[in-house]
N, C-alpha and C positions, 0 to 999 in steps of 0.2 A: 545082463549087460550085453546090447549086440554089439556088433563091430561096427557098426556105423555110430554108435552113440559112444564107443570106444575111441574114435579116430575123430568126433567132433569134440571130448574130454583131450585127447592129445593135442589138437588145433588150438584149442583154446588155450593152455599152457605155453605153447611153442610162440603164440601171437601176442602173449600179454608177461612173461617173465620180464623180470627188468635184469636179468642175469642169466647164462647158464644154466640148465636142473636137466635131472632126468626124473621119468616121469613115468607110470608102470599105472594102468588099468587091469582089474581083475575079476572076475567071476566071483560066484558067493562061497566058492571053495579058494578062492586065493590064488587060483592059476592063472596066467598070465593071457590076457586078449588082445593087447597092446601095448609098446611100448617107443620109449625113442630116449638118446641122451643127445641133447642139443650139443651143436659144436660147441668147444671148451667148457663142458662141466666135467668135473673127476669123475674119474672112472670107475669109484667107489659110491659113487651118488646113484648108478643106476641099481644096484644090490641094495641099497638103503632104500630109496624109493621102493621095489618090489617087495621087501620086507616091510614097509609101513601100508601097504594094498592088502597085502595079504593078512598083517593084521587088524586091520580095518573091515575084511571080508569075514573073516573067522573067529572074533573072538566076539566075547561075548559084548563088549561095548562099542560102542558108533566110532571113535574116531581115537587114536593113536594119544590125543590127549586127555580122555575119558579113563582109559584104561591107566595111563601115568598112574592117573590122579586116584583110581581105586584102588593101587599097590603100593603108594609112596608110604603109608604106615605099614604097611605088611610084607615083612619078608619074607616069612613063609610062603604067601599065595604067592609073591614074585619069584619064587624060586619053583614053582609048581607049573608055569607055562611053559607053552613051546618055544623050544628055547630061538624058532625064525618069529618069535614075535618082535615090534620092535617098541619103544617108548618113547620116540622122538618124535615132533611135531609132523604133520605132514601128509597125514593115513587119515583118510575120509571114507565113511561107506557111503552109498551111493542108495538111494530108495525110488519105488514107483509103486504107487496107489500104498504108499506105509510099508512095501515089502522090501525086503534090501533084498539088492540085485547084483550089487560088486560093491566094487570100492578104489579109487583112487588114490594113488601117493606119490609125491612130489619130493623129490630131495635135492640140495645144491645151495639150499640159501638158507638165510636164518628160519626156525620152525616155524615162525609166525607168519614169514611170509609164502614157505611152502603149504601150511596149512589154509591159510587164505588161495592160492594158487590151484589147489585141490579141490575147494567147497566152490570156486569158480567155473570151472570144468564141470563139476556137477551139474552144474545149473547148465553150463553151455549145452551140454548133453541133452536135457531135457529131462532131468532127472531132479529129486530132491538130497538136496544134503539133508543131515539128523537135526532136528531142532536142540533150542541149545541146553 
């Protein structure tokens, strides 16, 4: 993820939210490249968002609602992750030529909408979200 395809995933969030979010782009290890929390989003929205990038970036599934979905019967493996991963809607990884390359995550509004806000930014960037 460079910082220009970082700050063009930021632009695109900032220019299309219909609400408030913060919004955290990250490398393939989860560390942060860019970030922003729009005026009037909680100020817990930007740790949520950086926590659905990072696991987006690092785990082993594409996107924050991939992983839910392969824990929701298993408490065992849920209780076996890191415990900065997050579950909530909103964590997209981010691909070029099939390879992941970061991952964006949005948080502030409902998951569906940060999730769509995320897989948008992908795209503005020039990048591919996971198919589905």
């Amino acid at each position: 993820m460079t910082h220009e395809q970082a700050l063009a995933a930021l632009r695109s969030v900032i220019d299309s939210a219909p609400g408030p979010v913060s919004v955290v782009v990250a490398d393939t290890h989860g560390e942060v490249v860019a970030s922003v929390a729009m005026d009037g989003a909680a100020r817990d929205s930007h740790l949520n968002a950086r926590r659905k990038a990072y696991t987006a970036a690092r785990s082993d599934a594409v996107s924050t609602r991939k992983l839910a979905a392969k824990v929701a019967e298993a408490p065992t493996e849920l209780a076996s992750f890191d415990p900065f991963f997050s579950f909530f809607l909103g964590g997209v990884a981010a691909f070029a030529s099939g390879r992941r390359v970061g991952a964006v995550g949005v948080s502030g509004l409902p998951g569906e909408v940060d999730e769509e806000l995320a897989i948008a930014a992908i795209r503005a960037a020039g990048l591919e979200p996971p198919g589905p």
